[in-house]
Backbone as a ProteinNet text record, in pm:
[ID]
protein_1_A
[PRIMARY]
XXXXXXXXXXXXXXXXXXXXXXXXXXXXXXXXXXXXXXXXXXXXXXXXXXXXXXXXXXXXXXXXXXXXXXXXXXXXXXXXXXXXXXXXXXXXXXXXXXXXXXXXXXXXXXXXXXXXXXXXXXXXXXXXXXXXXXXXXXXXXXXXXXXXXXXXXXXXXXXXXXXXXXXXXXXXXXXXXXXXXXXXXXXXXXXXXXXXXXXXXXXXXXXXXXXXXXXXXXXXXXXXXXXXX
[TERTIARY]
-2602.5	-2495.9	-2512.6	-2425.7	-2436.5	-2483.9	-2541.7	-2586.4	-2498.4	-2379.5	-2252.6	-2225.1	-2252	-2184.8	-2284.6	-2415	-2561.4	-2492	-2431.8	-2416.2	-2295.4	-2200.1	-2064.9	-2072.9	-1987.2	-1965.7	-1870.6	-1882.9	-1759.1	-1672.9	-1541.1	-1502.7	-1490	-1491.7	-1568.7	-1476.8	-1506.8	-1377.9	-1399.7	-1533.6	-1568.3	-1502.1	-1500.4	-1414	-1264.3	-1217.7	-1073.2	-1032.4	-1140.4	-1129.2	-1117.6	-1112.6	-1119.8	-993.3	-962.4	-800.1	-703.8	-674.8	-557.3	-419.6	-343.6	-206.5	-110.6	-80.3	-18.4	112.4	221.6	324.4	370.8	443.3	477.6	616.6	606.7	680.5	818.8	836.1	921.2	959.8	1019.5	995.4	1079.2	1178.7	1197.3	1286	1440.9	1507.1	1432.8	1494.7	1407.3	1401.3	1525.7	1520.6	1392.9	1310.1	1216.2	1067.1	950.1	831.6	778.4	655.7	573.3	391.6	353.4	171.6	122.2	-8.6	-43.1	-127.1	-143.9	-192.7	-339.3	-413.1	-520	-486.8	-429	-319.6	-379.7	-367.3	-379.6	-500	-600.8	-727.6	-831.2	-773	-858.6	-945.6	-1059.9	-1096.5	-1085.5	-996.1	-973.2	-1087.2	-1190.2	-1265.6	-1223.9	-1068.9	-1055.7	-902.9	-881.1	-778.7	-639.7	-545.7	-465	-339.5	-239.5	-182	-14	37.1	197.3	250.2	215.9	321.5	223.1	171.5	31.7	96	105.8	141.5	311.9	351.8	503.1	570.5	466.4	473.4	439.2	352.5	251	425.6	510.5	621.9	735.5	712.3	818.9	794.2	676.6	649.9	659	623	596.6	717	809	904.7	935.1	868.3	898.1	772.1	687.2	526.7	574.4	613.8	660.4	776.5	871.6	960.4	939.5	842.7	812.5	769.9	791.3	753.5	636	519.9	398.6	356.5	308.3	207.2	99.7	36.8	-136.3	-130.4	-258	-325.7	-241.2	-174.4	-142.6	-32.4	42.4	194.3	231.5	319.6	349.7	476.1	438.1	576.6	577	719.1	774.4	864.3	830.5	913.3	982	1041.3	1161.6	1128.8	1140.6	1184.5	1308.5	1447.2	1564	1539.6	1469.2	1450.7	1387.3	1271.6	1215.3	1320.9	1344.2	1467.8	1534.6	1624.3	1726.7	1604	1510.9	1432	1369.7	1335.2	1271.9	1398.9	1493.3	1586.3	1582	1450.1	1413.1	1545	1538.3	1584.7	1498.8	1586.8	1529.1	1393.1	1402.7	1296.2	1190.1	1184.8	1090.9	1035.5	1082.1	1082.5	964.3	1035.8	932.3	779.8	781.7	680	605.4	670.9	574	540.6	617.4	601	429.4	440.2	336.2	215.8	266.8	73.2	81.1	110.8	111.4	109.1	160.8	29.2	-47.7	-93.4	-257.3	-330.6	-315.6	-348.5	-363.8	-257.7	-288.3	-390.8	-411.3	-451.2	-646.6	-636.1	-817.3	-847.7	-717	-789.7	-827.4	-947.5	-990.4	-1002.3	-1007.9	-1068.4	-1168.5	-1182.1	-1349.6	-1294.6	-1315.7	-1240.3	-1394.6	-1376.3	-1488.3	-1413.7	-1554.9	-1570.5	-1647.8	-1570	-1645	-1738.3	-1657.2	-1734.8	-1880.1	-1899.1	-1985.4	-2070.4	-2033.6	-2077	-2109	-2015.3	-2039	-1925.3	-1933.3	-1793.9	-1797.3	-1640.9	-1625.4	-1512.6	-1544.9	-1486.3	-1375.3	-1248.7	-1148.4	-1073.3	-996.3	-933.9	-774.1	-646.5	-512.9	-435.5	-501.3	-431.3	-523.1	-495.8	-570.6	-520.1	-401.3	-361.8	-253.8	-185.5	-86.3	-72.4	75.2	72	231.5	312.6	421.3	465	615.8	667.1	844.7	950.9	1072.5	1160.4	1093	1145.1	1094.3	958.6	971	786.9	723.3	625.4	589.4	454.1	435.4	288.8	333.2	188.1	129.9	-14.5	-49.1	-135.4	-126.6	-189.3	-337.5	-423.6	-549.6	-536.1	-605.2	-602.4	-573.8	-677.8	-653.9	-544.4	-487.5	-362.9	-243.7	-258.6	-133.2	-158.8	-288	-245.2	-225.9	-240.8	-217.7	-62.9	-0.3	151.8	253.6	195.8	257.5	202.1	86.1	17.3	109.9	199.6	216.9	225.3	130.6	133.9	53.2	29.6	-12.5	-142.7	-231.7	-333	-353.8	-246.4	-232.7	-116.3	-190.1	-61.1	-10.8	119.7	156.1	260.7	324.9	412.1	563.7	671.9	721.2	854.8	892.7	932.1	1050.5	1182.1	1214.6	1183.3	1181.1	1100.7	1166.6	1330.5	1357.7	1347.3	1327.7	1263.6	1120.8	1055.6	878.1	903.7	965.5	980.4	1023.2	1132.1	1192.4	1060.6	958.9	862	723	638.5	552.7	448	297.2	152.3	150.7	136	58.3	183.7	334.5	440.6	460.5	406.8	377.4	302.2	212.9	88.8	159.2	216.9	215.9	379.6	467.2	595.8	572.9	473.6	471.8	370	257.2	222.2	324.5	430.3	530.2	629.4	656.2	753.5	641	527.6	421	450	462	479	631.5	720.9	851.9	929.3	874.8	899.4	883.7	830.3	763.8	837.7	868.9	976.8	869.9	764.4	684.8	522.7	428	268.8	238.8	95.5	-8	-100.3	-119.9	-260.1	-372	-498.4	-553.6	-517.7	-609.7	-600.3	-701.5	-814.8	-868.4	-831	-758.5	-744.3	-594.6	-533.2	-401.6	-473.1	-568.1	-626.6	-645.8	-787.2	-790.6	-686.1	-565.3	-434.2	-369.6	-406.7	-353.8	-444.9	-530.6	-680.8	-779	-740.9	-807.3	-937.4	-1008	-1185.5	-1136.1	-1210.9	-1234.6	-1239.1	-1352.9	-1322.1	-1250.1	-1174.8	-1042.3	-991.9	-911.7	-809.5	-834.4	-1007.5	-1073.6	-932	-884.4	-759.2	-664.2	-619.1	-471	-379.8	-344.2	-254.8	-200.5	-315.1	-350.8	-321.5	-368.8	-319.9	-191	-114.3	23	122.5	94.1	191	134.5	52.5	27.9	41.7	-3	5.1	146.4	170.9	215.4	392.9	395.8	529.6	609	568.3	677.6	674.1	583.6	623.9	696	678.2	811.6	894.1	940.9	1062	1101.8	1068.5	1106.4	1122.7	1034.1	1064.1	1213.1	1251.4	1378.5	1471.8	1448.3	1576.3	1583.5	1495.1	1463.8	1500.7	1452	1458.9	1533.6	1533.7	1609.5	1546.4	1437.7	1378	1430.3
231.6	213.6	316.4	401.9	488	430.3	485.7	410.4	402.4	448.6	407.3	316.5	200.5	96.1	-18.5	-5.9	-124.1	-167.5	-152	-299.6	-354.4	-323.8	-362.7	-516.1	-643.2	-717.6	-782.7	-857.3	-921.6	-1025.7	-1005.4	-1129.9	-1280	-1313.7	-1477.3	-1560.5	-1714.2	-1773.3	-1806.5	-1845.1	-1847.2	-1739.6	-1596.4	-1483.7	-1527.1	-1592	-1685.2	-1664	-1749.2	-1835.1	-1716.6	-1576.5	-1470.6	-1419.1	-1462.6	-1356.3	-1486.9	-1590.3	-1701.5	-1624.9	-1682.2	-1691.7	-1734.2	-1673.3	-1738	-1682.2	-1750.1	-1655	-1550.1	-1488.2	-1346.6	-1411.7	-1326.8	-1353.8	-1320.6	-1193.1	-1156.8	-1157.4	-1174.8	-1142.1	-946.2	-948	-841.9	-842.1	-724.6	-735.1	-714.2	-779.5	-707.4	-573.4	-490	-358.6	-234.2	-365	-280.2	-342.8	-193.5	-269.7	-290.2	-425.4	-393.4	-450.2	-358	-311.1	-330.1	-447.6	-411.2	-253.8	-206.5	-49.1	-10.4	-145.8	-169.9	-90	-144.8	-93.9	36.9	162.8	282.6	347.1	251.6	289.5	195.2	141.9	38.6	187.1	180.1	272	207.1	320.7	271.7	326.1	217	205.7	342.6	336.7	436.3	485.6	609.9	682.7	617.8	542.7	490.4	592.9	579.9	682.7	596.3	715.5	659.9	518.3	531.9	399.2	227.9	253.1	145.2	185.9	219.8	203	187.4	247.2	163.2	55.1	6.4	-156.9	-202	-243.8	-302.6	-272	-110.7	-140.1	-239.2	-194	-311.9	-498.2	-508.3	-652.9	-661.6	-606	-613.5	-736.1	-673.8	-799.1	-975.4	-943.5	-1082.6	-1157.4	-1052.6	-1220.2	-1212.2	-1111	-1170.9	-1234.6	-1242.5	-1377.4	-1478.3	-1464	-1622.1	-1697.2	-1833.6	-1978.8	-1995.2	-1980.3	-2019.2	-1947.6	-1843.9	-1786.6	-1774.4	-1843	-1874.4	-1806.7	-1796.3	-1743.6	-1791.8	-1931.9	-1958.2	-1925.6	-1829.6	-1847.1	-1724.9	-1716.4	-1626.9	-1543.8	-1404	-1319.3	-1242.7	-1195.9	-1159.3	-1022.8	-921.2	-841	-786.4	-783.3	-720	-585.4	-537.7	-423.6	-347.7	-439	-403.2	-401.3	-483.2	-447.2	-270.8	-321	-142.9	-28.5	-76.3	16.5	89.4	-15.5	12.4	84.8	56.6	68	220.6	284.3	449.4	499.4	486.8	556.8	574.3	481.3	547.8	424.7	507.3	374.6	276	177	43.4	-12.1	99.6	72.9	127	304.6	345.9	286.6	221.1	96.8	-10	-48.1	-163.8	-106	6.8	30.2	103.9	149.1	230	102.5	22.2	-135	-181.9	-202.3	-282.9	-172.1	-86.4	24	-39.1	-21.5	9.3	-108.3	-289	-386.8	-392.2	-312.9	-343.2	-253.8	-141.1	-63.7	-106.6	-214.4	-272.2	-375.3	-475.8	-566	-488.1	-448.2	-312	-275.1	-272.9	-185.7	-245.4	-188.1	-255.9	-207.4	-259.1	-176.2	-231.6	-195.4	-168.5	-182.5	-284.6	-289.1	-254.1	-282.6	-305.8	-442.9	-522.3	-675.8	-670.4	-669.9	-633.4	-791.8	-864.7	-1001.5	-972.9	-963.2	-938.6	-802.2	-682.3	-605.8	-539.9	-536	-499.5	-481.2	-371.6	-369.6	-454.3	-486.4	-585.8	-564.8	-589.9	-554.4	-663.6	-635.1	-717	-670.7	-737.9	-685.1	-701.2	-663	-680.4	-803.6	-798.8	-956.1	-1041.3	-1114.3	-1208.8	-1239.4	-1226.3	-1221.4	-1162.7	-1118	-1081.8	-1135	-1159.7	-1214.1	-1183	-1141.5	-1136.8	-1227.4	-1286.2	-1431.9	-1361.9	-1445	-1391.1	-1307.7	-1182.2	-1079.9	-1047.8	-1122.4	-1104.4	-1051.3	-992	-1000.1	-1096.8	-1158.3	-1266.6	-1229.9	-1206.5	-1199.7	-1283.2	-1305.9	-1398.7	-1293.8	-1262.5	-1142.9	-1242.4	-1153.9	-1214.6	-1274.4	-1313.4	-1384.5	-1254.7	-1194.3	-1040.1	-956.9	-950.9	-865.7	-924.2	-1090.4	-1151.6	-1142	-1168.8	-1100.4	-1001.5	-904.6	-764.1	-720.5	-824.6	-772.9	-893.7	-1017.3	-1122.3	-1197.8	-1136.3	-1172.2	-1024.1	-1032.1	-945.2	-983.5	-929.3	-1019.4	-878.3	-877.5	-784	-771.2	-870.8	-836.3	-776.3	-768.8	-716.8	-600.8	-486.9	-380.2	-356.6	-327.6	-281.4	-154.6	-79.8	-54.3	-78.4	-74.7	-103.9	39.5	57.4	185.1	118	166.6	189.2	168.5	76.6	57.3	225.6	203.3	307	478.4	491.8	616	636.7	536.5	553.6	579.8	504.5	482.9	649.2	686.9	859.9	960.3	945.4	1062.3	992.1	1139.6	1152	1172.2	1191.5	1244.7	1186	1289.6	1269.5	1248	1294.6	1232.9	1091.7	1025.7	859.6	826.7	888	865.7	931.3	1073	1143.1	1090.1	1011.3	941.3	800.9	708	590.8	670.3	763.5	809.4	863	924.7	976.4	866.4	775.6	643.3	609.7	590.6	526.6	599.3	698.7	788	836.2	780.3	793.7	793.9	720.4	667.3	745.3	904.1	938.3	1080.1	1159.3	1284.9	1425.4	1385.4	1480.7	1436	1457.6	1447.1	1557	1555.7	1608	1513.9	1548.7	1484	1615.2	1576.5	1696.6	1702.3	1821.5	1826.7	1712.9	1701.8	1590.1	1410.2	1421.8	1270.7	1265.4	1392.1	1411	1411.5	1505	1477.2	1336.4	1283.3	1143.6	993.3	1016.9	956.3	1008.3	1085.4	1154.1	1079.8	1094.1	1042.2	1177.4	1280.5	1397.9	1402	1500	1525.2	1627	1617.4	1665.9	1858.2	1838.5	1979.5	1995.3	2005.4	2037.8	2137.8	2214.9	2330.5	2374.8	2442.8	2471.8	2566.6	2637.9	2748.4	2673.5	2662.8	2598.6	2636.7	2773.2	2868.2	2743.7	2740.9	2682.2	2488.5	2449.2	2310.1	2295.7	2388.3	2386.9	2421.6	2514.5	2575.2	2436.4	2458.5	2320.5	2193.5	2128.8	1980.7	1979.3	2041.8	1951.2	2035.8	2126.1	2175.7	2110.2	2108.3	2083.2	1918	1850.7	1702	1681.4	1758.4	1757.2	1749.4	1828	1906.6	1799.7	1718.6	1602.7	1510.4	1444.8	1371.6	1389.1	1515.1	1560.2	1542.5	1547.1	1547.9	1429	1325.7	1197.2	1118	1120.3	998.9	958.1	896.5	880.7	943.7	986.6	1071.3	1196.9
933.4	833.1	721.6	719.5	577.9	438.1	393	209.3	153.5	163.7	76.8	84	198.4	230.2	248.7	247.8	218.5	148.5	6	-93.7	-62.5	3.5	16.5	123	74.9	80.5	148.6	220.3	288.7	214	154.6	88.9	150.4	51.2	89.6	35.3	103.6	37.1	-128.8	-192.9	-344.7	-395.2	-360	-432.3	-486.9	-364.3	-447.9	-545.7	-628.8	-723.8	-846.2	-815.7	-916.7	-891.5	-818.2	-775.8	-733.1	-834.2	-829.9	-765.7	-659.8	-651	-757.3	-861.6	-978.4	-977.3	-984.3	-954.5	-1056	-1004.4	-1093.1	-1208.6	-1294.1	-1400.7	-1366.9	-1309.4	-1264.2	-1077.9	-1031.6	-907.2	-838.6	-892	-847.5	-752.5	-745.7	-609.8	-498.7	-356.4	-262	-197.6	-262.3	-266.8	-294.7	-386.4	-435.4	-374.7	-334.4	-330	-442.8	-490.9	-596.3	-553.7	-618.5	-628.9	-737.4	-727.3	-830.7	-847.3	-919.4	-923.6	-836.3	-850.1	-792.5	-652.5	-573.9	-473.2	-444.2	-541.8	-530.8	-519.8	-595.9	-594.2	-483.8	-387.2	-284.1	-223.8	-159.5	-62	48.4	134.3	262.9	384	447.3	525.7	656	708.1	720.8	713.9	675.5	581.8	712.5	578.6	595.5	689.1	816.1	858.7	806.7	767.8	721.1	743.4	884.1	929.4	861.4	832.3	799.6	657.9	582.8	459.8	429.2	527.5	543.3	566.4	649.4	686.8	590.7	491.5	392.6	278.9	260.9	181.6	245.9	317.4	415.8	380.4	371	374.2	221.6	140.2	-22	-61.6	-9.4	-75.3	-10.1	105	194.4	126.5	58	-40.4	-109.7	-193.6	-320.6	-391.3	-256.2	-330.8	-246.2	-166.9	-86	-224.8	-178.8	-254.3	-206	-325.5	-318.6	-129.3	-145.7	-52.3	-61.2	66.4	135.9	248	281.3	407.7	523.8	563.2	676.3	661.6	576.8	596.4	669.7	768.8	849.4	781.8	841.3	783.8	882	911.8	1025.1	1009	1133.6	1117.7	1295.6	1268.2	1410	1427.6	1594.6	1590.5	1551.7	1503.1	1473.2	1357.5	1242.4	1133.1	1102.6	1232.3	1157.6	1196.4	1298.4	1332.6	1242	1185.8	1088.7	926.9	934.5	805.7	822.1	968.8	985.6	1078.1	1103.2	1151.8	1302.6	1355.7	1528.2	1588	1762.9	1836.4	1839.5	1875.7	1873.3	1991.6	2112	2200.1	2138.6	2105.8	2040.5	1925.3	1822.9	1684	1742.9	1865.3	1939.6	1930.9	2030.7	2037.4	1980.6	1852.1	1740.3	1649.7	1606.6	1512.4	1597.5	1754.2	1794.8	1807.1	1794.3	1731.4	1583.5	1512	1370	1321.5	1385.5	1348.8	1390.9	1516.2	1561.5	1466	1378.1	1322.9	1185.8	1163.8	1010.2	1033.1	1152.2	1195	1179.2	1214.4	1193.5	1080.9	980.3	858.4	752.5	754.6	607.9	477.5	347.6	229.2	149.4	66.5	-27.7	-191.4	-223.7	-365.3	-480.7	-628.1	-702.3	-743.1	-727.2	-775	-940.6	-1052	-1161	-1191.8	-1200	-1180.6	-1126.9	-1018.4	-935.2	-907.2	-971.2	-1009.7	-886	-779.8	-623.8	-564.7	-476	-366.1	-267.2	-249.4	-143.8	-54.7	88.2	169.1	240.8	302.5	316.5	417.8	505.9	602	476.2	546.7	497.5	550.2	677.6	772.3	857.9	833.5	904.3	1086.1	1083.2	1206.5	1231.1	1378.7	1400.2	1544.2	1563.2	1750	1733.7	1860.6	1897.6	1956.2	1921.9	2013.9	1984.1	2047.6	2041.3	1970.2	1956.9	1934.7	1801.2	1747.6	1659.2	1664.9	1555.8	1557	1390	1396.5	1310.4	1249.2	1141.4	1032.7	936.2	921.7	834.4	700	619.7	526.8	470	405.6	341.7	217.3	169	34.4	-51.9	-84.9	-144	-128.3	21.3	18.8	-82.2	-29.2	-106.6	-234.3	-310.3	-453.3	-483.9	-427.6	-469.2	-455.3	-385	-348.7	-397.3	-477.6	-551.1	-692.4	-755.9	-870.9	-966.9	-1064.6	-1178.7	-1288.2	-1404.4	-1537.9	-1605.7	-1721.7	-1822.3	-1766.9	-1730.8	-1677.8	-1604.6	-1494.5	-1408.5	-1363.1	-1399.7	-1414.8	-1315	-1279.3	-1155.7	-1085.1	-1044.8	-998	-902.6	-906.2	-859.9	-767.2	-705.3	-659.8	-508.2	-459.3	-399	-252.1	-182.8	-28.1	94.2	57.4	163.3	94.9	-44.6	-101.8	-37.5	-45.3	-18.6	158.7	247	357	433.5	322.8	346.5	357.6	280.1	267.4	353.3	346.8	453	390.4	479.2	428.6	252	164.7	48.6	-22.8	6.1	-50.2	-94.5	-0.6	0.2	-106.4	-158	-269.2	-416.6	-388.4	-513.1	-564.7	-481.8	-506.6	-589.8	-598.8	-651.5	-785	-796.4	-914.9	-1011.2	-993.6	-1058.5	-1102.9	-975.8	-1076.7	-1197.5	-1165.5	-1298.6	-1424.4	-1407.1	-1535.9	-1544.9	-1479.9	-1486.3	-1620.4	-1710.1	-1855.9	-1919.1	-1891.3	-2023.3	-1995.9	-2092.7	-2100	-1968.2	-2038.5	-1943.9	-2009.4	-1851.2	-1941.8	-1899.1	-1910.6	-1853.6	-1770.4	-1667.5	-1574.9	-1506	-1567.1	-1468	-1297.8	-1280.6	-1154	-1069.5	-1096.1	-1085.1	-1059.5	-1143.8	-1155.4	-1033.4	-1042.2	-965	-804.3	-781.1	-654.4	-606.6	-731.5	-697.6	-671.1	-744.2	-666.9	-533.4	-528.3	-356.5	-243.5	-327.3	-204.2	-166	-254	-185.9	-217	-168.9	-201.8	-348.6	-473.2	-593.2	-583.1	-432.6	-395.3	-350.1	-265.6	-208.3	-286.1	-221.1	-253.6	-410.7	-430.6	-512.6	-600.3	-550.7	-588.2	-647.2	-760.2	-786.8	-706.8	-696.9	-622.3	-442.5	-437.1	-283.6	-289.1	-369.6	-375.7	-453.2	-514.4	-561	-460.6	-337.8	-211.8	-66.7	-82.6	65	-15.7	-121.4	-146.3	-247	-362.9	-471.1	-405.2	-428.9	-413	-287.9	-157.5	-48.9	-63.6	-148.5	-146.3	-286.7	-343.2	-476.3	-426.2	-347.4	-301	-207.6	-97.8	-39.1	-108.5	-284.3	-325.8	-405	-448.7	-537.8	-405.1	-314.1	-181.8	-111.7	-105	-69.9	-160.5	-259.7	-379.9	-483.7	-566.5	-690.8	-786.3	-777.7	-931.6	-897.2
[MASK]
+++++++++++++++++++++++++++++++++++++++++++++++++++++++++++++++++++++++++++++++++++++++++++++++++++++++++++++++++++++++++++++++++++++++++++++++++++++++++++++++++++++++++++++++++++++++++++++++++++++++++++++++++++++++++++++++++++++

């Protein structure tokens, strides 16, 4: 086992009791996904591929206007839904949907437990099984707060499901950082902290020149032609 990962933890059901189901103040159209921000900074066990983070926007709105969501409650998605939601046919939909819950169904992440002063590890679902036409999900304790707990304590984002759904690779990451700061006429963010919302390595594309022509420019440019910003 790598040393990065000796102290890391399996969540447990006592962890609970730190992350209440409390409902949100607001709930939100279902037009829109919402995260808490936490969301952005999970480490993913292993690096999340589009469609795994499309699904997770896709579902955002079916927890959070469910009535009171737990572990056993099932949520459901169609291949005609995804259909209509990535633009494929409906056979291909089928069978890209049933990779991409077995793929969410595997992945795990690595949060910090400040309580506990330790990382802890979590799957996103607890189960998945297919029955008439539908496929049926049960999410973790942790996922469901992270996609139905919003309150001051808990900061969050909220963004567009078929904007996020339109873009690709690091577009997906550097599109919900920009709604965050949407409010403000213009900032500054280093390059650093801009990497570290992408998910990139610190070293990476040591050259500005080089991480402005491969990363930041052609996903601008999909987000200005894709999106509402």
């Amino acid at each position: 086992m790598p040393a990065s990962l000796k102290k890391i933890k399996n969540f447990e059901d006592n962890d609970k009791n730190f992350f209440p189901l409390s409902a949100p103040d607001k709930r939100y159209p279902p037009e829109l996904a919402v995260f808490q921000n936490i969301f952005w900074q999970l480490k993913h066990e292993k690096a999340p591929k589009d469609d795994v983070l499309k699904l997770l926007f896709f579902f955002s709105p079916k927890v959070r206007l469910a009535t009171d969501p737990h572990e056993g409650m099932e949520f459901t998605v169609t291949a005609k839904e995804y259909a209509e939601l990535t633009g494929l046919k409906i056979d291909s939909a089928y069978i890209l949907l049933n990779r991409v819950v077995d793929a969410l169904y595997d992945h795990s992440v690595v949060f910090y437990h400040p309580e506990k002063n330790r990382d802890i590890r979590t799957r996103l679902i607890n189960s998945c099984s297919y029955k008439d036409g539908c496929f049926h999900i049960t999410f973790t304790h942790f996922a469901l707060y992270i996609m139905y707990v919003f309150n001051q304590q808990n900061s969050f984002t909220k963004f567009k499901v078929k904007s996020a759904i339109a873009l690709n690779g690091h577009g997906l990451k550097l599109y919900p950082f920009l709604v965050q700061n949407e409010f403000r006429y213009n900032f500054d963010v280093s390059i650093i902290d801009l990497k570290n919302a992408l998910g990139l390595d610190a070293d990476s594309y040591p050259e500005y020149r080089d991480f402005k022509t491969t990363i930041l420019k052609p996903h601008i440019d999909a987000i200005n032609q894709k999106t509402e910003l």
